[in-house]
Jmol script that loads the backbone (N, CA, C; Angstrom):
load data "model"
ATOM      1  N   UNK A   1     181.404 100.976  64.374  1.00  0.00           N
ATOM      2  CA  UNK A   1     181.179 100.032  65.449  1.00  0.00           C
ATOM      3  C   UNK A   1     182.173 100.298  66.576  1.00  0.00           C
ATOM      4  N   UNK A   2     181.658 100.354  67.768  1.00  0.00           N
ATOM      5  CA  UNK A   2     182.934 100.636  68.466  1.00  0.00           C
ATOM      6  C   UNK A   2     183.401  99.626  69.385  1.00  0.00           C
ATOM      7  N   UNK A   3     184.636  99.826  69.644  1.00  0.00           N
ATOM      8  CA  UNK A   3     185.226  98.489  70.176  1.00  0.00           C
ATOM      9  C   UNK A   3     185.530  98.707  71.846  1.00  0.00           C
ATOM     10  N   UNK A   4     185.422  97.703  72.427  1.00  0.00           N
ATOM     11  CA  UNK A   4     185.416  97.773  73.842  1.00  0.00           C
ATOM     12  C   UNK A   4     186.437  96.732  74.216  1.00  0.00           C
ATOM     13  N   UNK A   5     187.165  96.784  75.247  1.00  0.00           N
ATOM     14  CA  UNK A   5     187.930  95.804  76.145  1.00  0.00           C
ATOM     15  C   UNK A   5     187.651  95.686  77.503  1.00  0.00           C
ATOM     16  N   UNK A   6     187.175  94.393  77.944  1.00  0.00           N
ATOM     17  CA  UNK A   6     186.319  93.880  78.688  1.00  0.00           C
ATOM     18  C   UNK A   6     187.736  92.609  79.475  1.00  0.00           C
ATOM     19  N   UNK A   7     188.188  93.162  80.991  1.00  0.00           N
ATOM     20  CA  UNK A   7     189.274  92.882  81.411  1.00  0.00           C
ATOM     21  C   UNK A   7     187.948  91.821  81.978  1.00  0.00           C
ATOM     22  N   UNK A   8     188.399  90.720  82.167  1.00  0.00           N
ATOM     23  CA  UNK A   8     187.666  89.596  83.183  1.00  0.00           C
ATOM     24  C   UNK A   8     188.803  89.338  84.420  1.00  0.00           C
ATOM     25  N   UNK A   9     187.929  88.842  85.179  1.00  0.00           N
ATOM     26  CA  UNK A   9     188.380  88.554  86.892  1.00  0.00           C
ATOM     27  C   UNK A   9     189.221  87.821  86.883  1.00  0.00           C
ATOM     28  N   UNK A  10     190.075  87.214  85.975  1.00  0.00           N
ATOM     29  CA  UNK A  10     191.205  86.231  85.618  1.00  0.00           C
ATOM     30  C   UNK A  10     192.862  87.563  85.089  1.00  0.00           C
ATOM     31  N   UNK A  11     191.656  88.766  84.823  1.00  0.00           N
ATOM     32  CA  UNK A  11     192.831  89.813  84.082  1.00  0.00           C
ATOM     33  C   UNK A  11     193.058  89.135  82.549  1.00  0.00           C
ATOM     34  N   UNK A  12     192.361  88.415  82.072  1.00  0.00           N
ATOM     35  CA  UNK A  12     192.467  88.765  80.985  1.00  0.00           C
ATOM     36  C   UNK A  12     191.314  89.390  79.683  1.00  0.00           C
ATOM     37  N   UNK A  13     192.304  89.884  78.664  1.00  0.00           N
ATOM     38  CA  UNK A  13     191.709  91.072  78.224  1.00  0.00           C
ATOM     39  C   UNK A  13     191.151  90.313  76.866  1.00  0.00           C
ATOM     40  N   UNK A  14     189.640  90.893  76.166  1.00  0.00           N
ATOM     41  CA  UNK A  14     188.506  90.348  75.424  1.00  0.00           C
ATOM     42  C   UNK A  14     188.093  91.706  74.800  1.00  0.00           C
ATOM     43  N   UNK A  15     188.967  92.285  73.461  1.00  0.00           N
ATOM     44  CA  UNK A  15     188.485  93.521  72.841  1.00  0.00           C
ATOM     45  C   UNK A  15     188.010  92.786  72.044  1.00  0.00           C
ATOM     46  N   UNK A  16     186.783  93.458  71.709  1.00  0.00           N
ATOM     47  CA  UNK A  16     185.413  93.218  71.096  1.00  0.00           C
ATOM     48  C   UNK A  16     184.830  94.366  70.359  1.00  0.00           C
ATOM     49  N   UNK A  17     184.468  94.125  69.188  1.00  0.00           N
ATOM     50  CA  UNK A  17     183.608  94.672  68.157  1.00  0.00           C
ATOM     51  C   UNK A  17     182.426  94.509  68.760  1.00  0.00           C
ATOM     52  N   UNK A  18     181.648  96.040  68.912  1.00  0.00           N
ATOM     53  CA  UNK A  18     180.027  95.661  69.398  1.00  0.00           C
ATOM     54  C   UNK A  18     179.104  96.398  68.384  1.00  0.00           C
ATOM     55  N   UNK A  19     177.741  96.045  68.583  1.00  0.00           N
ATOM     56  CA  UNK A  19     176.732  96.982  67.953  1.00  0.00           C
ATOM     57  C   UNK A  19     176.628  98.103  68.353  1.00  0.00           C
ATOM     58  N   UNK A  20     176.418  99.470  68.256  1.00  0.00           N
ATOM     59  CA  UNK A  20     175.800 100.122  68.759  1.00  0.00           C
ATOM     60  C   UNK A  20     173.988 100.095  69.015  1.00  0.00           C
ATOM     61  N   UNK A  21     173.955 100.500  70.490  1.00  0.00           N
ATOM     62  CA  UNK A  21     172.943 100.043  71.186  1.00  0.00           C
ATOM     63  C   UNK A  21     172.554  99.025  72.033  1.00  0.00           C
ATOM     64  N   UNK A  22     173.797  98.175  71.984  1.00  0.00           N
ATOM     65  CA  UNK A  22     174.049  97.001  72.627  1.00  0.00           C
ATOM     66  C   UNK A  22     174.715  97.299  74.011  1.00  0.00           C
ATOM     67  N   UNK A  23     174.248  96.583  75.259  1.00  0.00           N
ATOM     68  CA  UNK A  23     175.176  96.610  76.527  1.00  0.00           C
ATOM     69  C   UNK A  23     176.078  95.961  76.844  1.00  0.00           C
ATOM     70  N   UNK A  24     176.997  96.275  77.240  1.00  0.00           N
ATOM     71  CA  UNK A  24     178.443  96.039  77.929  1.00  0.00           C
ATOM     72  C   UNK A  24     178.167  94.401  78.519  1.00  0.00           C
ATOM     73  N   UNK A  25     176.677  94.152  79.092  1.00  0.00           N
ATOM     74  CA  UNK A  25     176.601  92.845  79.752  1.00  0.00           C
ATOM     75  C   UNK A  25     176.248  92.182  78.682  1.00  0.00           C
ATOM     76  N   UNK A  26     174.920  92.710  76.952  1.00  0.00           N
ATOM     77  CA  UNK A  26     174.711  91.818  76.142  1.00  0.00           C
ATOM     78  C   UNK A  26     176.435  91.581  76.007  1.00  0.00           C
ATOM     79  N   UNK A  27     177.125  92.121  75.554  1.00  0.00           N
ATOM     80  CA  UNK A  27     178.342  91.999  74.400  1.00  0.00           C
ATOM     81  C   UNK A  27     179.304  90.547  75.237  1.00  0.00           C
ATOM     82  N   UNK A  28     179.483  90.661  76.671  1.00  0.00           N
ATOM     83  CA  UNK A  28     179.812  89.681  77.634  1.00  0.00           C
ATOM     84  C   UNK A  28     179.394  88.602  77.504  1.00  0.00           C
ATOM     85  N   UNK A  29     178.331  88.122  77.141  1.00  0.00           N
ATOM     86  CA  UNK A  29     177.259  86.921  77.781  1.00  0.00           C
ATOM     87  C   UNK A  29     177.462  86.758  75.940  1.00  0.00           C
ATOM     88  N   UNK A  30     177.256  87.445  75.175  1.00  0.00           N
ATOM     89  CA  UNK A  30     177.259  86.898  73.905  1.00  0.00           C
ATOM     90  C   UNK A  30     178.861  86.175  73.244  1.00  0.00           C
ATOM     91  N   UNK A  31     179.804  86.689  73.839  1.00  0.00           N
ATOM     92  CA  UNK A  31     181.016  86.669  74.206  1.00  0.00           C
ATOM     93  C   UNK A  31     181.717  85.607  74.470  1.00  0.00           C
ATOM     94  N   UNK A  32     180.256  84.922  75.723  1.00  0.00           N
ATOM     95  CA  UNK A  32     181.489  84.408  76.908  1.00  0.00           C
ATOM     96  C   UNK A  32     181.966  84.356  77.829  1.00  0.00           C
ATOM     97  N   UNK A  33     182.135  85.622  78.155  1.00  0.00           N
ATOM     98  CA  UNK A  33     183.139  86.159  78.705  1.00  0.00           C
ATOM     99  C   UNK A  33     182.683  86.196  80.656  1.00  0.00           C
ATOM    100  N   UNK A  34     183.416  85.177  80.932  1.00  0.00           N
ATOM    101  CA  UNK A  34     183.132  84.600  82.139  1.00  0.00           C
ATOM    102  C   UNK A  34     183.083  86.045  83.589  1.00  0.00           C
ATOM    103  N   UNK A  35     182.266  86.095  84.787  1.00  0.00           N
ATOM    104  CA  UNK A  35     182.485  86.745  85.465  1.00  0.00           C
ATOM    105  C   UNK A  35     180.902  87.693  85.526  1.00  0.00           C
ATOM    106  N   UNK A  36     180.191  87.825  84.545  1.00  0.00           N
ATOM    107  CA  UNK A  36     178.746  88.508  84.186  1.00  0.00           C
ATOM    108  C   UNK A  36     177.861  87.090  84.362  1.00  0.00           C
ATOM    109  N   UNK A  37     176.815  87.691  85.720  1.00  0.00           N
ATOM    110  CA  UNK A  37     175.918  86.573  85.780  1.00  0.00           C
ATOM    111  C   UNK A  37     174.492  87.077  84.937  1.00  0.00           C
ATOM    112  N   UNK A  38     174.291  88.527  85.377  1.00  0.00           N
ATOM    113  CA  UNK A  38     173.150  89.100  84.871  1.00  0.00           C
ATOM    114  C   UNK A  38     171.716  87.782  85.450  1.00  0.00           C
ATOM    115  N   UNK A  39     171.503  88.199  86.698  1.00  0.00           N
ATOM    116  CA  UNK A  39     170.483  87.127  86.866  1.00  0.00           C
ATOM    117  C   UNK A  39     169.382  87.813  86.638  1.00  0.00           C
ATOM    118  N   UNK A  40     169.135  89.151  86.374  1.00  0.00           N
ATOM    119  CA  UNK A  40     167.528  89.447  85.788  1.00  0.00           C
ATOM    120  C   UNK A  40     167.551  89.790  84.651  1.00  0.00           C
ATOM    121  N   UNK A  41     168.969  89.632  83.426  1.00  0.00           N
ATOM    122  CA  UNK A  41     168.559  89.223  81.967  1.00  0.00           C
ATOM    123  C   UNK A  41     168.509  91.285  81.997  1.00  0.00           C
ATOM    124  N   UNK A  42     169.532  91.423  82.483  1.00  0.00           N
ATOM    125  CA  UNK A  42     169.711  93.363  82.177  1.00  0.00           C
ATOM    126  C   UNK A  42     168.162  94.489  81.992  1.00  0.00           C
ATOM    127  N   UNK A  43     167.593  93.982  83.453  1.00  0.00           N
ATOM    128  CA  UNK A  43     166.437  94.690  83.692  1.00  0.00           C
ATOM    129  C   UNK A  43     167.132  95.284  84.606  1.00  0.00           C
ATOM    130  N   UNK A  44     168.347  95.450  85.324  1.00  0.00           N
ATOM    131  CA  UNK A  44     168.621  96.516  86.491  1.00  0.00           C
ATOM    132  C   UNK A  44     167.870  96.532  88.105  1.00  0.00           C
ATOM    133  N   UNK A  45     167.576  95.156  87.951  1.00  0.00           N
ATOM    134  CA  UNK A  45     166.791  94.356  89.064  1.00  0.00           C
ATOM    135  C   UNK A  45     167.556  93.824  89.693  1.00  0.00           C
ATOM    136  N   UNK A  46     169.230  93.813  89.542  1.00  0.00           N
ATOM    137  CA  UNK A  46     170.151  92.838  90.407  1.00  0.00           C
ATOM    138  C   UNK A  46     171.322  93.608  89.813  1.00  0.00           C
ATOM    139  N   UNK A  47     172.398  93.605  90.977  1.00  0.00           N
ATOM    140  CA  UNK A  47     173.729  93.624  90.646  1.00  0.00           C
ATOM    141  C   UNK A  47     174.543  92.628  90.473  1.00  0.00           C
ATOM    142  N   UNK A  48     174.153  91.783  89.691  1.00  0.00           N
ATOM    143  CA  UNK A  48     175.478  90.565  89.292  1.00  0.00           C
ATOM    144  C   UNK A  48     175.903  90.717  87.915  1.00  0.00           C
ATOM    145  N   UNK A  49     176.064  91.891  87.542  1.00  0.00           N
ATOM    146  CA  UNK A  49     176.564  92.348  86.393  1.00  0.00           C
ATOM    147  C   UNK A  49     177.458  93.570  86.363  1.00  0.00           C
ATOM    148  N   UNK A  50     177.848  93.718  87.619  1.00  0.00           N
ATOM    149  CA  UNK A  50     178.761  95.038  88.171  1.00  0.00           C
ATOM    150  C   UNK A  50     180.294  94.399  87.955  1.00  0.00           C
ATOM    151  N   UNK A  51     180.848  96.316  86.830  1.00  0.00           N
ATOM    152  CA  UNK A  51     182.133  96.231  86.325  1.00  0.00           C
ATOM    153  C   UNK A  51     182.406  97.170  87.143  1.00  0.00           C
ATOM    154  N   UNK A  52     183.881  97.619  86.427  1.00  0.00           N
ATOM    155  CA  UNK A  52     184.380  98.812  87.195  1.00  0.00           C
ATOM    156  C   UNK A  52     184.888  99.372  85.409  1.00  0.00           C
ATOM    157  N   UNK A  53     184.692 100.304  85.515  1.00  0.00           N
ATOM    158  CA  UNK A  53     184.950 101.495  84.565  1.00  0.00           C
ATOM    159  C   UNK A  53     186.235 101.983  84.511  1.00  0.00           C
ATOM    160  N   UNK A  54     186.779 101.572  83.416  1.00  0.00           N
ATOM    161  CA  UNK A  54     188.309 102.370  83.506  1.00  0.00           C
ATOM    162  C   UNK A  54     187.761 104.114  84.004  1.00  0.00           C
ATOM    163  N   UNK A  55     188.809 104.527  85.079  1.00  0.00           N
ATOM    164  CA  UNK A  55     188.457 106.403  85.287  1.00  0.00           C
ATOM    165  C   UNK A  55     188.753 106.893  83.876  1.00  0.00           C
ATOM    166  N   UNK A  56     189.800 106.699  82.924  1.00  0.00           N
ATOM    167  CA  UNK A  56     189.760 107.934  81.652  1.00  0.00           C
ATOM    168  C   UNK A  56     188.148 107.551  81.021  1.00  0.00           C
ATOM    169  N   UNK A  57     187.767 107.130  81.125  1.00  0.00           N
ATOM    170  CA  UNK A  57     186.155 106.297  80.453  1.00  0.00           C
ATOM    171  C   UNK A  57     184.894 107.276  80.777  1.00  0.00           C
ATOM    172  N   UNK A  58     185.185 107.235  82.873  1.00  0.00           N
ATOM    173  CA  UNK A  58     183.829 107.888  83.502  1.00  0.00           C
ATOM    174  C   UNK A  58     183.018 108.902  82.965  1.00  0.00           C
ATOM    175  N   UNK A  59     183.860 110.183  82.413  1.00  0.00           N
ATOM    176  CA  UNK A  59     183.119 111.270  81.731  1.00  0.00           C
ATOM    177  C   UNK A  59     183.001 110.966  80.622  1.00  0.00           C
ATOM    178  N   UNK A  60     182.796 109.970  80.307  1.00  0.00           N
ATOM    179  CA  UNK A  60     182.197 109.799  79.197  1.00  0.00           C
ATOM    180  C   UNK A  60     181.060 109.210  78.691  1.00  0.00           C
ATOM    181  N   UNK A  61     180.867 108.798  79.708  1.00  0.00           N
ATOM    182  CA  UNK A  61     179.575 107.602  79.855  1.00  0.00           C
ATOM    183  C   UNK A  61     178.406 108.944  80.750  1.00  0.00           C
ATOM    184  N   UNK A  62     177.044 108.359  80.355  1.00  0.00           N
ATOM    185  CA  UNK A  62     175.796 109.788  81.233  1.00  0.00           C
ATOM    186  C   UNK A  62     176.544 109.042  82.620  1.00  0.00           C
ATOM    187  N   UNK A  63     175.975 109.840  83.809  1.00  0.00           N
ATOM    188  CA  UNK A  63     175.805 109.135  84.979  1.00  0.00           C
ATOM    189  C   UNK A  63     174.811 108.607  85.371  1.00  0.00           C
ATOM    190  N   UNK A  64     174.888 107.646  86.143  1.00  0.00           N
ATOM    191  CA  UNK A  64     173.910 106.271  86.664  1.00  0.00           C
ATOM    192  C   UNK A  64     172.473 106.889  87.255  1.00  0.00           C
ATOM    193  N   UNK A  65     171.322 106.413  86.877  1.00  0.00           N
ATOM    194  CA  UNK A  65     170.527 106.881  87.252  1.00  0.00           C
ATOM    195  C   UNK A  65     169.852 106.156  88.463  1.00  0.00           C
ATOM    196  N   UNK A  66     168.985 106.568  88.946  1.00  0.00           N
ATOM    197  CA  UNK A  66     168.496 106.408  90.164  1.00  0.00           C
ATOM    198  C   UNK A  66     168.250 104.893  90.935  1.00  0.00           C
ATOM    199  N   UNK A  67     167.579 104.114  89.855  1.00  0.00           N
ATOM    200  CA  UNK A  67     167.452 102.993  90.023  1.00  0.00           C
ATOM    201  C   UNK A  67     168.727 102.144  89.829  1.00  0.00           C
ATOM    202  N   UNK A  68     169.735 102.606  88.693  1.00  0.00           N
ATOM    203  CA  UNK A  68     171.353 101.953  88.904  1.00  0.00           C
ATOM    204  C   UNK A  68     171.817 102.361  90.301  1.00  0.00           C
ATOM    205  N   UNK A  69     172.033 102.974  90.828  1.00  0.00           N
ATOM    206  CA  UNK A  69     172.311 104.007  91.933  1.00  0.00           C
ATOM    207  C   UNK A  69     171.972 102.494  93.426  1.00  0.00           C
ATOM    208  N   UNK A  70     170.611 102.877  93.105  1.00  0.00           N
ATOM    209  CA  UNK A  70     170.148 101.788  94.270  1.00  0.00           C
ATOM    210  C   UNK A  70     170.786 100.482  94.101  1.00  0.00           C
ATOM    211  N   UNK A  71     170.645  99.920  93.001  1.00  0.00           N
ATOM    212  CA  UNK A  71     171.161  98.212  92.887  1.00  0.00           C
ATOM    213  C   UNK A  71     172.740  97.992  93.303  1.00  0.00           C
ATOM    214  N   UNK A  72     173.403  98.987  92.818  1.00  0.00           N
ATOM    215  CA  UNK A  72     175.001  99.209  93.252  1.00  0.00           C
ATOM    216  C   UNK A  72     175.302  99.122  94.578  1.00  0.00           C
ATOM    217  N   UNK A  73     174.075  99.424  95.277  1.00  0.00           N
ATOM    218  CA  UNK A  73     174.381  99.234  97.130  1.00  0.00           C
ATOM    219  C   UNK A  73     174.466  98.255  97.669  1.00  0.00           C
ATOM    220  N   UNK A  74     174.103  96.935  96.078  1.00  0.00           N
ATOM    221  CA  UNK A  74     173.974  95.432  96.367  1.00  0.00           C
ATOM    222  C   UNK A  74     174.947  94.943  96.013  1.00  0.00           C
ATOM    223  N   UNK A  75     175.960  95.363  95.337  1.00  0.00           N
ATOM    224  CA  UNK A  75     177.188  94.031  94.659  1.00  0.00           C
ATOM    225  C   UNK A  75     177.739  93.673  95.661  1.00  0.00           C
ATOM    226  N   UNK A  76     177.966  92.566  95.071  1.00  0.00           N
ATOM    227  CA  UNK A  76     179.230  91.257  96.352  1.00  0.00           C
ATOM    228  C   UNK A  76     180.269  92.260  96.602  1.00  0.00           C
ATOM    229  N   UNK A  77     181.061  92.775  95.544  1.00  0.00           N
ATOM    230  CA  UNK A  77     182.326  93.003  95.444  1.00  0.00           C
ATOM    231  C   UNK A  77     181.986  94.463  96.196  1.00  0.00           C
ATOM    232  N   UNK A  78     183.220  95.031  96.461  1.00  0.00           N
ATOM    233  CA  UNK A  78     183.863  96.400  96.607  1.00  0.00           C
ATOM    234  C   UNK A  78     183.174  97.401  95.574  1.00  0.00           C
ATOM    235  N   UNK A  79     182.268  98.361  96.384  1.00  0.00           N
ATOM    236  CA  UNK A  79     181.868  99.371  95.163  1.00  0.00           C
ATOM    237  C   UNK A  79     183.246 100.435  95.101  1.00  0.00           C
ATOM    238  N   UNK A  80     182.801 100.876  93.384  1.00  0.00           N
ATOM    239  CA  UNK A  80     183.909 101.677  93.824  1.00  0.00           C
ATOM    240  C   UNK A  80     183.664 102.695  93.005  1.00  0.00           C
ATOM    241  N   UNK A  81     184.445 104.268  93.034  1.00  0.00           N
ATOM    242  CA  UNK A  81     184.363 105.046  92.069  1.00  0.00           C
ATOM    243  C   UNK A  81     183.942 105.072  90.785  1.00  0.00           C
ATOM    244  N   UNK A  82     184.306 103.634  89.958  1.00  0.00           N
ATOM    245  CA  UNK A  82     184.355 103.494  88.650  1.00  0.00           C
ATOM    246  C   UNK A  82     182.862 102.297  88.817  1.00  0.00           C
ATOM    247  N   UNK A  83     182.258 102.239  89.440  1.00  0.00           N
ATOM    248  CA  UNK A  83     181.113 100.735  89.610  1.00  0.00           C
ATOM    249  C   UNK A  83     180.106 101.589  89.381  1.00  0.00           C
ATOM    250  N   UNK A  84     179.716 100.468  87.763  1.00  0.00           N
ATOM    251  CA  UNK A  84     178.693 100.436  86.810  1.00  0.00           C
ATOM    252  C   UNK A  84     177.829  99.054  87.109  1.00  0.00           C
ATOM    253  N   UNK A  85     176.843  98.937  86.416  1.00  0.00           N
ATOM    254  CA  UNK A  85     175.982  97.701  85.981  1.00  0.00           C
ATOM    255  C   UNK A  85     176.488  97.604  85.166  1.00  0.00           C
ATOM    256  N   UNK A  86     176.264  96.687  84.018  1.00  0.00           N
ATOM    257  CA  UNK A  86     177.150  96.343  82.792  1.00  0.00           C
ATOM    258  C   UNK A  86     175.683  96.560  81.818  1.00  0.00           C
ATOM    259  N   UNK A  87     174.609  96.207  82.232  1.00  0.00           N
ATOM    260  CA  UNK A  87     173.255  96.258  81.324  1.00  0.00           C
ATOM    261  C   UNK A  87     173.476  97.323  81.496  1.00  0.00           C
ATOM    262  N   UNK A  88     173.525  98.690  82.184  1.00  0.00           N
ATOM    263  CA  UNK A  88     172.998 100.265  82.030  1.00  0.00           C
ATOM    264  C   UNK A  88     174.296 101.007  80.790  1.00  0.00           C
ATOM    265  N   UNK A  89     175.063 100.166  80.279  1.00  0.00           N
ATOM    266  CA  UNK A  89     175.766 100.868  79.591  1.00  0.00           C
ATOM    267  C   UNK A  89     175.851 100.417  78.431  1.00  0.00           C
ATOM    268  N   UNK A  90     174.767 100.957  77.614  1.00  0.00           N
ATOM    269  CA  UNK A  90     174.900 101.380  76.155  1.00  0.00           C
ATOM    270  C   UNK A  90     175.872 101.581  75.615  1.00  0.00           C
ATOM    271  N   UNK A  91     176.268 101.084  74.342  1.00  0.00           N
ATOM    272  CA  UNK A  91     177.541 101.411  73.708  1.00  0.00           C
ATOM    273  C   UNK A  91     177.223 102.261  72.597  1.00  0.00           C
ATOM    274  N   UNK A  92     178.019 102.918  71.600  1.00  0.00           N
ATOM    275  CA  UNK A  92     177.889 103.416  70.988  1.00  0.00           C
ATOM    276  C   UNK A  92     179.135 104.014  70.601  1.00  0.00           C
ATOM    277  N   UNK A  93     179.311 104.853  69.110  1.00  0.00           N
ATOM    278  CA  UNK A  93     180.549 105.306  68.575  1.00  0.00           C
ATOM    279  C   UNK A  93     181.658 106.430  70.337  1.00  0.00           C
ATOM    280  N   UNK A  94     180.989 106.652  71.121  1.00  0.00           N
ATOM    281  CA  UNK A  94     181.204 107.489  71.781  1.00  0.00           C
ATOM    282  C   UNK A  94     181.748 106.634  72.993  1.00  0.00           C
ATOM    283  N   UNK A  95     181.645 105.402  72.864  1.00  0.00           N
ATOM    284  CA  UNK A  95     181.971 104.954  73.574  1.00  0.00           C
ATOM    285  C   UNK A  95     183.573 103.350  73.339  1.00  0.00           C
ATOM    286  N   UNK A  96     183.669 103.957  71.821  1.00  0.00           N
ATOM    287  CA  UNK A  96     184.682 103.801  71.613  1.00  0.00           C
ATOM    288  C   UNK A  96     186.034 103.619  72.347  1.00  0.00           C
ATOM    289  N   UNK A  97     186.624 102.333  72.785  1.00  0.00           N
ATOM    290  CA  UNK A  97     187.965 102.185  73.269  1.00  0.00           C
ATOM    291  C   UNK A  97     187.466 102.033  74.774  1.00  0.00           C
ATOM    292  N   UNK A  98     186.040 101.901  75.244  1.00  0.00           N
ATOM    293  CA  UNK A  98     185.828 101.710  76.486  1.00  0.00           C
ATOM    294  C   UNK A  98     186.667 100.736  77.432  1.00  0.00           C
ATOM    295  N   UNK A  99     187.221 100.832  78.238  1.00  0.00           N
ATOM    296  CA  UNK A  99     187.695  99.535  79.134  1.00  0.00           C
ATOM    297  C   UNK A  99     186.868  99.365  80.568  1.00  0.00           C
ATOM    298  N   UNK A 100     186.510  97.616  80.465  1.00  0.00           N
ATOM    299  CA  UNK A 100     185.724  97.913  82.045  1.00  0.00           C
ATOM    300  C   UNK A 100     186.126  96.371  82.754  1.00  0.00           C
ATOM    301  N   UNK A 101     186.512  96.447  83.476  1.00  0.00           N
ATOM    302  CA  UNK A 101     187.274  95.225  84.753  1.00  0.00           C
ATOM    303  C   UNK A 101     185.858  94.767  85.588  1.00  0.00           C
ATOM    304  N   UNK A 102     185.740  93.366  85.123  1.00  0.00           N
ATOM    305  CA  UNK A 102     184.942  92.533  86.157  1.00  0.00           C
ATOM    306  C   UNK A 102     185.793  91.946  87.285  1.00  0.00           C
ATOM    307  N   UNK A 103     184.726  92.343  88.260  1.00  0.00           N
ATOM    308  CA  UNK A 103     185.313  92.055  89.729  1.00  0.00           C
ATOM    309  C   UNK A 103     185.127  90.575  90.233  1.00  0.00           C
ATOM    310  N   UNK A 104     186.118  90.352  91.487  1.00  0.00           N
ATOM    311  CA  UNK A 104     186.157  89.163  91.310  1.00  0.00           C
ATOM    312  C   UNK A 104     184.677  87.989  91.451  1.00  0.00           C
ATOM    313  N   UNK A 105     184.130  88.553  92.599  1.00  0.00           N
ATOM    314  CA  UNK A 105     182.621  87.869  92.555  1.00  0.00           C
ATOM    315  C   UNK A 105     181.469  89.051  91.939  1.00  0.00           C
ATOM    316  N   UNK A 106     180.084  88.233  91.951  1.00  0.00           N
ATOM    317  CA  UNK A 106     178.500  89.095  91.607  1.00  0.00           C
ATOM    318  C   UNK A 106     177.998  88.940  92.629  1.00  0.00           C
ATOM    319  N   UNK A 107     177.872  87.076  93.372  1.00  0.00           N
ATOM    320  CA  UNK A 107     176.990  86.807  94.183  1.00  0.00           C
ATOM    321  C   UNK A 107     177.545  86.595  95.430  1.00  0.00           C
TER     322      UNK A 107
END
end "model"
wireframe off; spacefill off
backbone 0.3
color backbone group
């Protein structure tokens, strides 16, 4: 199972045991874990579920595909190098020790 730490917009830190196959926004919202609005329920139809990706993390994760790509041009916050959706990221053993910082707003 691999474990993730999920910094919230307060800075504080929420390492978590997840499923594999599960997203970064389910594991949040199942969580708690304040700062993830996910208003289309992780169809990739909205950016109110945009983290930022620790950089040692980035190559490790595929890169964002086309339709993530587009929605990212929508977050409230500051895009940035490390700005993910939180639904497009699958977890898995490989994704082990992930860290990802919610920004301060979605909407």
């Amino acid at each position: 199972m691999p474990k993730i730490t999920i910094v919230d917009h307060h800075g504080n830190e929420h390492a978590i045991e997840a499923q594999s196959g599960e997203s970064v926004m389910q594991l949040a919202i199942a969580n708690g874990i304040d700062g993830i609005v996910a208003e289309c329920g992780g169809n990739c139809a909205c950016a109110t579920c945009h983290v930022y990706v620790d950089e040692a993390f980035l190559a490790s994760l595929p890169p964002p595909l086309d339709h993530e790509e587009d929605m990212l041009g929508f977050t409230a916050a500051e895009r940035r190098p490390g700005s993910r959706l939180s639904c497009q990221i699958v977890l898995s053993d490989a994704t082990d020790g992930l860290i990802v910082r919610i920004p301060d707003t979605q909407v």
